[in-house]
C-alpha positions in Angstrom: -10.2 4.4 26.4 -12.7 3.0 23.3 -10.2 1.9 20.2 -11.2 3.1 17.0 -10.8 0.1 14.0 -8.6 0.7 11.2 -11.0 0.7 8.1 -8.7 2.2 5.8 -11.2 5.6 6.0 -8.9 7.5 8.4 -5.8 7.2 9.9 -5.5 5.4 13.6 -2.1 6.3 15.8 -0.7 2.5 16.2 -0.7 1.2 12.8 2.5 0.2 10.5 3.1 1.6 7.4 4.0 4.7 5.2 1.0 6.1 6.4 2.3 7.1 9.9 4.8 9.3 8.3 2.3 10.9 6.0 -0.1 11.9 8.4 1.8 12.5 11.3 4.1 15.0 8.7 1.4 17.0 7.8 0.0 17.9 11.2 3.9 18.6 12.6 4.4 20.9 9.8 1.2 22.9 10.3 1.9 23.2 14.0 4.4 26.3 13.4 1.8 28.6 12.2 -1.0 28.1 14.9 1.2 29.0 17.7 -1.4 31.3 19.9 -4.1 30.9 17.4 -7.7 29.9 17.2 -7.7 26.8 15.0 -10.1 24.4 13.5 -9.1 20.6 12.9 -11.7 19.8 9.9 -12.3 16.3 10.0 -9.8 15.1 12.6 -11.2 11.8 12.8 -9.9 10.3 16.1 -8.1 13.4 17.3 -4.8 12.6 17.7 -3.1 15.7 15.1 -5.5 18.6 17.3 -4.2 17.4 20.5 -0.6 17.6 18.6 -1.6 21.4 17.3 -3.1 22.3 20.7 0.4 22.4 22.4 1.2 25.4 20.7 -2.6 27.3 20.0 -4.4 29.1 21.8 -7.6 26.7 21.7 -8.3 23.7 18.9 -11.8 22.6 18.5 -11.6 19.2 16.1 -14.6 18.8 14.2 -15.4 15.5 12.2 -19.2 14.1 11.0 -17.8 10.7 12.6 -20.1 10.2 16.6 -17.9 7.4 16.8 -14.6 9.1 15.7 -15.5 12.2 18.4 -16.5 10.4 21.2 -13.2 8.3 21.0 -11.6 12.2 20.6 -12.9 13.3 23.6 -12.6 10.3 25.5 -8.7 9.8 24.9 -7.4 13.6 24.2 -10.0 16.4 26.1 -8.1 16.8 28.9 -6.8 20.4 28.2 -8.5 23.6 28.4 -7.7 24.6 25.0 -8.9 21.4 23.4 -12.1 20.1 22.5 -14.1 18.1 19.9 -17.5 18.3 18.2 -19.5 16.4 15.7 -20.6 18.8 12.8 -20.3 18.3 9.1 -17.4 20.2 7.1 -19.7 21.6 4.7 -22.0 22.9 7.3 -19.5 24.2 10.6 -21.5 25.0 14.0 -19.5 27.8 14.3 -20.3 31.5 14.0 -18.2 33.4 10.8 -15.1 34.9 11.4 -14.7 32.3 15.0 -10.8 31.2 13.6 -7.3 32.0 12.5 -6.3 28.5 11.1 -7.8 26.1 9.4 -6.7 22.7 8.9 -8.3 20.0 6.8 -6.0 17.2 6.0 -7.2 14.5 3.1 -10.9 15.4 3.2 -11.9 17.2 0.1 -11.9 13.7 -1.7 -14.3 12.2 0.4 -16.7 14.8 -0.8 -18.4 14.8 -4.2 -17.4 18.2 -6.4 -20.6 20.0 -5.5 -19.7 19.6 -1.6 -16.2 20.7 -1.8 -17.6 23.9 -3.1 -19.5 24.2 -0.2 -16.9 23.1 2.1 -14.3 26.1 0.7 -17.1 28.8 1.3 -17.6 27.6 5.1 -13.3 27.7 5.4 -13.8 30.9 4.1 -16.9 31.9 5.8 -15.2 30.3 9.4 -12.2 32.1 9.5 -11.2 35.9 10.0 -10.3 37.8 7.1 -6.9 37.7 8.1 -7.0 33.8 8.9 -5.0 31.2 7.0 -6.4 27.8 5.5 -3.7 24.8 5.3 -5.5 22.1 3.4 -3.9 18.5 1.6 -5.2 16.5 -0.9 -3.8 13.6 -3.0 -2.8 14.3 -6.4 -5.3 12.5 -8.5 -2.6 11.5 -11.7 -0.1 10.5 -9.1 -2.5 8.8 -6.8 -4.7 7.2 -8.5 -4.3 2.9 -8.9 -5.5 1.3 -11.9 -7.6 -1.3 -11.0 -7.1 -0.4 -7.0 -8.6 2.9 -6.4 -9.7 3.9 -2.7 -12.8 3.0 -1.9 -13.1 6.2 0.5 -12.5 8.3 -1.7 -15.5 10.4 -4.0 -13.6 12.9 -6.2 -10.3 13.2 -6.1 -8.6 16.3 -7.9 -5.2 17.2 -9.7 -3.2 20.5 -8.8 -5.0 23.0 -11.5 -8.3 21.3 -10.1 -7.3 22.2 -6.4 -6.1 25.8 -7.1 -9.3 26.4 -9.3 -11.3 25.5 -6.1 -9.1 27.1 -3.8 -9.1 30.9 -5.8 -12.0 32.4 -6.0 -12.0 32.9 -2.1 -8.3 32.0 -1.6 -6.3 34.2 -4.0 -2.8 34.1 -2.2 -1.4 30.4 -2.1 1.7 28.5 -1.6 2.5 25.3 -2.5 4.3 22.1 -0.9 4.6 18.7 -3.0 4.7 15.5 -0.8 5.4 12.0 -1.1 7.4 9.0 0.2 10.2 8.2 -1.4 13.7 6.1 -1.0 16.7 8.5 -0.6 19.5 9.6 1.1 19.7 12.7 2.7 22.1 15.5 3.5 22.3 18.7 5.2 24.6 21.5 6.9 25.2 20.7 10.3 26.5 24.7 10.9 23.1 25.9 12.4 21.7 27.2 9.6 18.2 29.0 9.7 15.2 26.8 8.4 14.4 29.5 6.4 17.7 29.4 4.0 17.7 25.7 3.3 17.9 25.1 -0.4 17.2 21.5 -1.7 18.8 19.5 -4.7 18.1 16.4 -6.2 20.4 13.4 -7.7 19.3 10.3 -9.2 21.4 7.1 -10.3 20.7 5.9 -14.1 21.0 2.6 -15.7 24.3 3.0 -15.7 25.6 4.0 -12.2 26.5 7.4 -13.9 24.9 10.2 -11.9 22.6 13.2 -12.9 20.5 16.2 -11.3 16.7 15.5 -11.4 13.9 17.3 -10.4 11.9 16.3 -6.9 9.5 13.5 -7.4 6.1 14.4 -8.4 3.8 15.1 -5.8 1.6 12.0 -4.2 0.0 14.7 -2.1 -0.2 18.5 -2.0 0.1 20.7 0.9 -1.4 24.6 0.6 -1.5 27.2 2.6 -4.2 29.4 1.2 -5.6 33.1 2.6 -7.7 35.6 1.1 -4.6 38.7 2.8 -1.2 38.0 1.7 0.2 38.9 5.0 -1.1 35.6 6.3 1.6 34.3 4.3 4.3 35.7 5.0 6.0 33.6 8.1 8.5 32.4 6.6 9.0 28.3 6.5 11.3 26.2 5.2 11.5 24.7 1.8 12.5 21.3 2.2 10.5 19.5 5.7 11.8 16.0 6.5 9.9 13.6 8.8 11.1 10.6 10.3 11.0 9.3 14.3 13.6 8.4 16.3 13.5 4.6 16.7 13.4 4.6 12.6 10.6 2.2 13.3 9.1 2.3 9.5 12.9 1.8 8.3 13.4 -1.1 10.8 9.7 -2.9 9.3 11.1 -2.5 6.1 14.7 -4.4 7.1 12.1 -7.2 8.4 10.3 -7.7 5.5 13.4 -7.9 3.7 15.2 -10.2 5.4 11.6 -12.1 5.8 11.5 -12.4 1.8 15.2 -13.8 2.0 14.7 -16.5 4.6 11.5 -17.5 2.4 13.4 -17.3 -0.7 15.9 -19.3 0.8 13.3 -21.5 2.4 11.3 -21.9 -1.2 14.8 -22.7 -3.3 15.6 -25.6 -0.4 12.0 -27.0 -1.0 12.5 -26.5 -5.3 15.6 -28.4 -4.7 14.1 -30.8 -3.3 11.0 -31.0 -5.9 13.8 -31.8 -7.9 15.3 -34.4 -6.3 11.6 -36.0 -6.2 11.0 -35.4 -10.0 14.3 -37.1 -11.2 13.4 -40.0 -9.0 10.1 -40.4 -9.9 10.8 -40.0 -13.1 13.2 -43.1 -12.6 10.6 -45.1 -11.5 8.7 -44.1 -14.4 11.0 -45.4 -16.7 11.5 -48.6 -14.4 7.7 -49.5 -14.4 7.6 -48.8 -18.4 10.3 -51.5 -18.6 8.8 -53.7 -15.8 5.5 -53.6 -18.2 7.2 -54.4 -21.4 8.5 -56.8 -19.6 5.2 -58.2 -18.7 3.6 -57.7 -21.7 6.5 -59.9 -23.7 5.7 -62.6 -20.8 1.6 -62.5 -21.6 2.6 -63.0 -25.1 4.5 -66.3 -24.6 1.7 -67.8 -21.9 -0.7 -66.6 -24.6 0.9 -68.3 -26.9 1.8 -72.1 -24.8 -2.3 -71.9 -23.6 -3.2 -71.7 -26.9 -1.0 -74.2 -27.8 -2.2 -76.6 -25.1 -5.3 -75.7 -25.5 -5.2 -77.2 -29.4 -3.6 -80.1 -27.8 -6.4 -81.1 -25.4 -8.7 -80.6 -28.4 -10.3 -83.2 -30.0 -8.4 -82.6 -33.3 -5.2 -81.9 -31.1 -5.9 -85.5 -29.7 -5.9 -87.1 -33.3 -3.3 -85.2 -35.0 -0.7 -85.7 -32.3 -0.6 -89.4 -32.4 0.6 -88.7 -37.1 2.5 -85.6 -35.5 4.6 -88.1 -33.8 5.0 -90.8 -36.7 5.8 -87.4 -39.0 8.8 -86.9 -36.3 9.7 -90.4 -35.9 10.2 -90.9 -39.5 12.0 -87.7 -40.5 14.7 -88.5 -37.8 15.0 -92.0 -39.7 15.3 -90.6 -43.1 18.0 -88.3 -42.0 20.0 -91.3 -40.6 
Protein backbone atom coordinates (compact mmCIF):
# COMPACT_ATOMS: atom_id res chain seq x y z
CA UNK A 1 0.00 0.00 0.00
CA UNK A 2 1.68 3.63 -1.36
CA UNK A 3 1.28 6.33 1.72
CA UNK A 4 0.01 9.50 0.76
CA UNK A 5 2.18 12.72 2.63
CA UNK A 6 0.36 14.99 4.77
CA UNK A 7 0.74 18.44 2.98
CA UNK A 8 -1.86 20.12 4.83
CA UNK A 9 -4.09 20.00 1.31
CA UNK A 10 -6.25 17.10 2.36
CA UNK A 11 -6.83 15.02 5.16
CA UNK A 12 -4.65 11.63 5.61
CA UNK A 13 -6.21 8.76 8.11
CA UNK A 14 -3.13 8.51 10.82
CA UNK A 15 -2.54 12.01 11.66
CA UNK A 16 -3.07 13.79 15.25
CA UNK A 17 -5.04 16.55 15.75
CA UNK A 18 -8.62 18.21 15.71
CA UNK A 19 -8.63 17.37 12.29
CA UNK A 20 -9.48 13.63 12.67
CA UNK A 21 -12.57 14.49 14.38
CA UNK A 22 -13.67 17.05 11.80
CA UNK A 23 -13.36 15.05 8.94
CA UNK A 24 -14.09 11.81 10.04
CA UNK A 25 -17.60 13.68 11.61
CA UNK A 26 -18.69 14.77 8.54
CA UNK A 27 -18.45 11.60 6.46
CA UNK A 28 -20.22 9.50 9.62
CA UNK A 29 -22.98 11.91 9.59
CA UNK A 30 -23.68 11.69 5.84
CA UNK A 31 -23.52 7.92 5.93
CA UNK A 32 -27.40 7.71 7.18
CA UNK A 33 -28.81 9.20 4.07
CA UNK A 34 -27.01 7.06 1.37
CA UNK A 35 -28.09 3.79 2.63
CA UNK A 36 -28.99 1.90 -0.81
CA UNK A 37 -28.05 4.83 -2.84
CA UNK A 38 -25.95 5.82 -5.78
CA UNK A 39 -23.46 8.31 -4.32
CA UNK A 40 -20.70 10.49 -5.52
CA UNK A 41 -17.61 11.28 -3.14
CA UNK A 42 -16.49 14.76 -4.86
CA UNK A 43 -12.98 15.15 -4.16
CA UNK A 44 -12.33 12.26 -1.76
CA UNK A 45 -8.73 12.72 -1.83
CA UNK A 46 -7.23 9.43 -0.55
CA UNK A 47 -10.55 7.52 -0.19
CA UNK A 48 -10.82 6.65 3.07
CA UNK A 49 -14.71 8.60 3.85
CA UNK A 50 -16.21 6.56 0.30
CA UNK A 51 -15.01 3.34 1.60
CA UNK A 52 -16.76 4.52 5.02
CA UNK A 53 -20.18 5.52 2.94
CA UNK A 54 -19.89 2.43 0.79
CA UNK A 55 -20.96 0.11 3.70
CA UNK A 56 -24.29 1.26 3.58
CA UNK A 57 -24.80 2.44 -0.45
CA UNK A 58 -25.60 0.77 -3.01
CA UNK A 59 -22.31 1.70 -5.11
CA UNK A 60 -19.70 4.92 -4.34
CA UNK A 61 -17.63 6.10 -7.07
CA UNK A 62 -14.88 8.70 -5.30
CA UNK A 63 -13.79 11.17 -7.76
CA UNK A 64 -10.81 13.62 -7.07
CA UNK A 65 -8.39 15.64 -9.86
CA UNK A 66 -5.51 14.19 -7.53
CA UNK A 67 -3.61 10.76 -9.99
CA UNK A 68 -1.68 10.47 -6.98
CA UNK A 69 -4.63 10.72 -4.45
CA UNK A 70 -6.73 7.96 -6.66
CA UNK A 71 -4.23 5.59 -7.31
CA UNK A 72 -3.43 5.39 -3.49
CA UNK A 73 -7.69 5.10 -3.37
CA UNK A 74 -7.82 2.28 -5.37
CA UNK A 75 -4.77 0.72 -4.19
CA UNK A 76 -5.77 0.65 -0.36
CA UNK A 77 -9.80 0.65 -0.53
CA UNK A 78 -11.24 -1.00 -4.12
CA UNK A 79 -11.76 -4.11 -2.91
CA UNK A 80 -15.64 -4.03 -2.91
CA UNK A 81 -18.01 -4.32 -5.71
CA UNK A 82 -19.76 -1.26 -4.82
CA UNK A 83 -16.65 0.88 -4.57
CA UNK A 84 -14.53 2.45 -6.95
CA UNK A 85 -12.36 5.63 -7.78
CA UNK A 86 -11.66 7.88 -10.75
CA UNK A 87 -9.70 10.84 -11.57
CA UNK A 88 -12.00 13.60 -13.04
CA UNK A 89 -12.28 17.26 -12.12
CA UNK A 90 -15.32 18.52 -9.91
CA UNK A 91 -16.23 21.13 -12.21
CA UNK A 92 -16.25 18.85 -15.22
CA UNK A 93 -17.70 15.03 -13.74
CA UNK A 94 -17.26 11.94 -16.34
CA UNK A 95 -20.51 11.02 -15.51
CA UNK A 96 -23.62 11.08 -17.57
CA UNK A 97 -26.69 13.54 -15.90
CA UNK A 98 -29.02 12.29 -13.66
CA UNK A 99 -26.11 9.00 -12.81
CA UNK A 100 -26.66 9.70 -8.60
CA UNK A 101 -28.84 10.13 -5.56
CA UNK A 102 -26.12 11.66 -3.21
CA UNK A 103 -23.73 13.88 -3.49
CA UNK A 104 -20.96 14.50 -1.17
CA UNK A 105 -18.33 17.14 -1.42
CA UNK A 106 -16.65 17.87 1.82
CA UNK A 107 -14.25 21.16 2.11
CA UNK A 108 -13.79 21.66 -1.68
CA UNK A 109 -15.54 24.66 -2.87
CA UNK A 110 -12.64 26.76 -1.34
CA UNK A 111 -10.05 25.33 -3.31
CA UNK A 112 -11.87 26.61 -6.25
CA UNK A 113 -11.82 30.30 -7.39
CA UNK A 114 -15.70 31.92 -7.42
CA UNK A 115 -16.13 31.36 -11.19
CA UNK A 116 -15.41 27.44 -10.69
CA UNK A 117 -17.67 26.87 -7.89
CA UNK A 118 -20.35 28.07 -10.12
CA UNK A 119 -19.48 25.55 -12.35
CA UNK A 120 -18.98 22.96 -9.87
CA UNK A 121 -22.88 23.57 -8.36
CA UNK A 122 -24.33 23.12 -11.97
CA UNK A 123 -22.43 19.70 -12.53
CA UNK A 124 -23.98 18.58 -8.68
CA UNK A 125 -26.94 19.59 -10.13
CA UNK A 126 -26.57 18.42 -13.53
CA UNK A 127 -25.07 14.77 -11.90
CA UNK A 128 -27.74 13.90 -9.77
CA UNK A 129 -31.48 12.83 -10.31
CA UNK A 130 -34.01 15.30 -9.73
CA UNK A 131 -34.92 13.77 -6.69
CA UNK A 132 -31.16 13.41 -5.51
CA UNK A 133 -29.79 15.19 -2.48
CA UNK A 134 -26.40 17.26 -2.30
CA UNK A 135 -24.52 17.30 1.25
CA UNK A 136 -21.78 19.79 0.84
CA UNK A 137 -19.27 21.60 3.84
CA UNK A 138 -17.43 24.48 3.75
CA UNK A 139 -15.49 26.59 6.38
CA UNK A 140 -17.08 29.71 7.45
CA UNK A 141 -14.89 32.45 6.06
CA UNK A 142 -15.45 35.20 9.28
CA UNK A 143 -14.87 32.28 11.63
CA UNK A 144 -12.14 30.59 9.75
CA UNK A 145 -10.16 32.84 8.49
CA UNK A 146 -6.41 33.69 10.49
CA UNK A 147 -5.07 36.95 10.39
CA UNK A 148 -1.71 36.76 9.27
CA UNK A 149 -2.11 32.63 8.86
CA UNK A 150 -4.58 31.97 6.24
CA UNK A 151 -4.50 28.41 4.39
CA UNK A 152 -2.44 28.34 1.71
CA UNK A 153 -4.89 25.70 -0.02
CA UNK A 154 -7.41 27.48 0.03
CA UNK A 155 -8.77 30.03 -3.17
CA UNK A 156 -12.05 31.63 -2.08
CA UNK A 157 -13.44 30.89 0.92
CA UNK A 158 -17.21 31.98 1.55
CA UNK A 159 -19.44 33.04 4.64
CA UNK A 160 -23.09 31.42 5.09
CA UNK A 161 -25.23 34.15 2.89
CA UNK A 162 -22.27 33.57 0.27
CA UNK A 163 -22.86 29.65 0.39
CA UNK A 164 -26.72 29.76 0.32
CA UNK A 165 -26.56 32.43 -2.63
CA UNK A 166 -24.46 29.77 -4.54
CA UNK A 167 -26.32 26.89 -3.40
CA UNK A 168 -30.19 28.50 -4.45
CA UNK A 169 -30.60 28.99 -7.64
CA UNK A 170 -30.41 25.12 -8.30
CA UNK A 171 -30.82 24.11 -4.65
CA UNK A 172 -33.92 25.83 -3.29
CA UNK A 173 -34.65 23.43 -0.33
CA UNK A 174 -31.72 23.57 2.35
CA UNK A 175 -30.96 22.68 5.85
CA UNK A 176 -28.45 23.72 7.87
CA UNK A 177 -25.83 22.22 10.41
CA UNK A 178 -23.10 24.61 12.29
CA UNK A 179 -19.81 22.75 13.19
CA UNK A 180 -16.85 23.33 15.16
CA UNK A 181 -14.51 21.99 17.91
CA UNK A 182 -15.02 23.17 21.06
CA UNK A 183 -14.23 22.33 24.93
CA UNK A 184 -17.40 21.16 26.79
CA UNK A 185 -19.09 18.85 28.80
CA UNK A 186 -21.76 16.97 27.60
CA UNK A 187 -25.04 15.43 28.73
CA UNK A 188 -27.79 13.43 27.53
CA UNK A 189 -30.85 11.01 28.38
CA UNK A 190 -29.85 7.62 28.82
CA UNK A 191 -33.83 6.39 28.51
CA UNK A 192 -33.57 5.42 24.65
CA UNK A 193 -34.72 8.34 23.29
CA UNK A 194 -35.17 8.65 19.37
CA UNK A 195 -32.38 10.66 17.60
CA UNK A 196 -34.94 12.50 16.17
CA UNK A 197 -36.35 14.20 19.52
CA UNK A 198 -32.99 15.35 20.97
CA UNK A 199 -33.14 18.96 21.83
CA UNK A 200 -29.82 20.77 22.65
CA UNK A 201 -29.01 23.66 25.28
CA UNK A 202 -26.09 25.56 25.96
CA UNK A 203 -24.40 26.93 29.31
CA UNK A 204 -21.43 28.93 29.65
CA UNK A 205 -19.32 29.98 32.89
CA UNK A 206 -18.62 33.95 33.18
CA UNK A 207 -15.95 35.74 34.87
CA UNK A 208 -17.43 35.15 37.77
CA UNK A 209 -18.18 31.44 38.18
CA UNK A 210 -21.89 32.53 37.96
CA UNK A 211 -23.61 30.59 35.18
CA UNK A 212 -25.79 31.62 32.11
CA UNK A 213 -27.59 30.08 28.89
CA UNK A 214 -25.68 31.01 25.68
CA UNK A 215 -26.19 30.33 22.28
CA UNK A 216 -24.02 27.35 20.30
CA UNK A 217 -20.72 28.56 19.21
CA UNK A 218 -20.51 30.05 15.89
CA UNK A 219 -19.98 27.82 13.11
CA UNK A 220 -16.09 27.00 12.10
CA UNK A 221 -17.70 24.98 9.30
CA UNK A 222 -21.09 24.44 7.76
CA UNK A 223 -22.77 21.35 6.85
CA UNK A 224 -25.92 21.55 4.08
CA UNK A 225 -27.93 19.26 2.78
CA UNK A 226 -29.26 20.88 -0.33
CA UNK A 227 -32.05 19.34 -3.14
CA UNK A 228 -33.90 20.92 -5.84
CA UNK A 229 -37.58 18.39 -4.26
CA UNK A 230 -38.22 18.94 -0.72
CA UNK A 231 -39.03 15.41 -0.17
CA UNK A 232 -35.30 14.68 -0.42
CA UNK A 233 -35.33 16.29 2.82
CA UNK A 234 -37.48 14.99 4.78
CA UNK A 235 -35.55 11.88 6.73
CA UNK A 236 -35.55 13.01 9.64
CA UNK A 237 -31.92 13.52 11.62
CA UNK A 238 -30.98 14.51 14.63
CA UNK A 239 -30.19 18.04 15.82
CA UNK A 240 -27.39 17.78 17.89
CA UNK A 241 -24.38 14.98 16.26
CA UNK A 242 -21.51 14.28 18.60
CA UNK A 243 -18.30 12.61 17.45
CA UNK A 244 -15.62 11.27 19.51
CA UNK A 245 -13.77 7.51 19.36
CA UNK A 246 -13.46 5.23 21.86
CA UNK A 247 -9.90 5.19 23.05
CA UNK A 248 -10.46 9.29 23.49
CA UNK A 249 -7.23 9.38 21.67
CA UNK A 250 -7.39 13.30 20.75
CA UNK A 251 -8.40 13.89 24.58
CA UNK A 252 -5.52 11.63 25.76
CA UNK A 253 -2.79 13.95 23.18
CA UNK A 254 -4.20 16.78 24.79
CA UNK A 255 -3.48 15.42 28.65
CA UNK A 256 0.20 14.86 27.15
CA UNK A 257 0.77 18.09 25.96
CA UNK A 258 -0.36 19.28 29.20
CA UNK A 259 1.38 17.55 31.39
CA UNK A 260 4.48 18.05 28.71
CA UNK A 261 4.09 21.99 29.23
CA UNK A 262 4.16 21.32 33.15
CA UNK A 263 7.27 19.15 33.34
CA UNK A 264 8.97 21.94 31.09
CA UNK A 265 7.56 24.64 33.18
CA UNK A 266 8.79 22.92 35.92
CA UNK A 267 12.03 22.08 34.20
CA UNK A 268 12.45 26.01 32.98
CA UNK A 269 11.70 27.48 36.77
CA UNK A 270 14.53 24.82 38.18
CA UNK A 271 16.99 26.23 35.43
CA UNK A 272 15.61 30.25 36.27
CA UNK A 273 16.42 29.38 39.70
CA UNK A 274 19.44 28.47 39.03
CA UNK A 275 20.19 31.58 36.54
CA UNK A 276 19.70 33.18 39.68
CA UNK A 277 21.82 31.57 41.77
CA UNK A 278 24.56 32.33 38.98
CA UNK A 279 23.68 36.08 38.66
CA UNK A 280 23.83 36.84 42.53
CA UNK A 281 27.19 35.15 42.43
CA UNK A 282 28.56 36.70 39.60
CA UNK A 283 27.46 39.73 40.57
CA UNK A 284 29.54 39.11 43.81
CA UNK A 285 32.50 38.69 42.09
CA UNK A 286 31.76 41.79 40.27
CA UNK A 287 31.79 43.77 43.24
CA UNK A 288 34.89 41.76 44.50
CA UNK A 289 37.06 42.47 41.35
CA UNK A 290 35.77 46.39 41.54
CA UNK A 291 37.31 46.37 45.04
CA UNK A 292 40.38 44.18 44.08
CA UNK A 293 41.02 47.12 41.29
CA UNK A 294 40.59 49.94 43.54
CA UNK A 295 42.71 48.25 45.45
CA UNK A 296 45.29 48.15 42.74
CA UNK A 297 44.82 51.24 41.49
CA UNK A 298 45.62 52.91 45.24
CA UNK A 299 48.81 50.52 45.09
CA UNK A 300 49.98 52.01 41.37
CA UNK A 301 49.55 55.37 42.89
CA UNK A 302 52.02 54.88 45.83
CA UNK A 303 54.79 52.94 43.44
CA UNK A 304 54.09 55.80 41.10
CA UNK A 305 54.78 57.99 43.50
CA UNK A 306 58.25 56.16 45.47
CA UNK A 307 59.73 55.70 41.41
CA UNK A 308 59.32 59.06 40.99
CA UNK A 309 60.64 59.85 44.03
CA UNK A 310 63.72 57.67 43.44
CA UNK A 311 63.89 58.49 40.29
CA UNK A 312 64.64 62.43 41.44
CA UNK A 313 67.04 60.94 43.70
CA UNK A 314 69.34 59.22 41.22
CA UNK A 315 69.11 62.47 39.30
CA UNK A 316 71.81 64.58 38.95
CA UNK A 317 70.11 67.44 40.90
CA UNK A 318 68.66 64.66 43.36
CA UNK A 319 72.49 63.77 43.79
CA UNK A 320 73.43 67.48 44.87
CA UNK A 321 70.45 68.52 46.76
CA UNK A 322 70.51 65.39 49.06
CA UNK A 323 73.90 65.93 50.53
CA UNK A 324 72.09 70.19 51.92
CA UNK A 325 68.84 68.01 52.35
CA UNK A 326 70.67 66.16 55.02
CA UNK A 327 72.59 69.23 56.72
CA UNK A 328 68.75 70.95 56.52
CA UNK A 329 67.73 67.77 58.71
CA UNK A 330 70.66 67.63 60.83
CA UNK A 331 70.42 71.12 61.94
CA UNK A 332 66.65 71.40 62.55
CA UNK A 333 66.93 68.37 64.93
CA UNK A 334 69.75 70.52 66.75
CA UNK A 335 67.81 73.63 67.00
CA UNK A 336 64.95 71.84 68.48
CA UNK A 337 67.22 70.48 71.22
Amino acid sequence: MSLLEFTGERFIPGIHGEIVYEHWHRYVFASRFVTDKRTLDVACGEGYGSALLANTAARVTGIDISAEAIAHAKATYQTRDNLNFVQGSAVKLPLPDGSMDIIVSFETIEHLPQEAQQSMIAEFARVLTPQGLLIISSPNRPEYAQPGAPNPFHVHELDRDELAALLTPRFPTQAWWAQRLYFASALWREDGVRQDQVDAEAWEALADDSMAPTAPPKAKYFVVLAARDEQALLPKTTQLSLFSDAEEKELQRFYHEAREVLRLDALARKQMDAMDRLTNDFCALERQTAQLHEEINEKKTIIMQLQSALNYRNSWRGWLRYPLSKLRQHFCKLERK
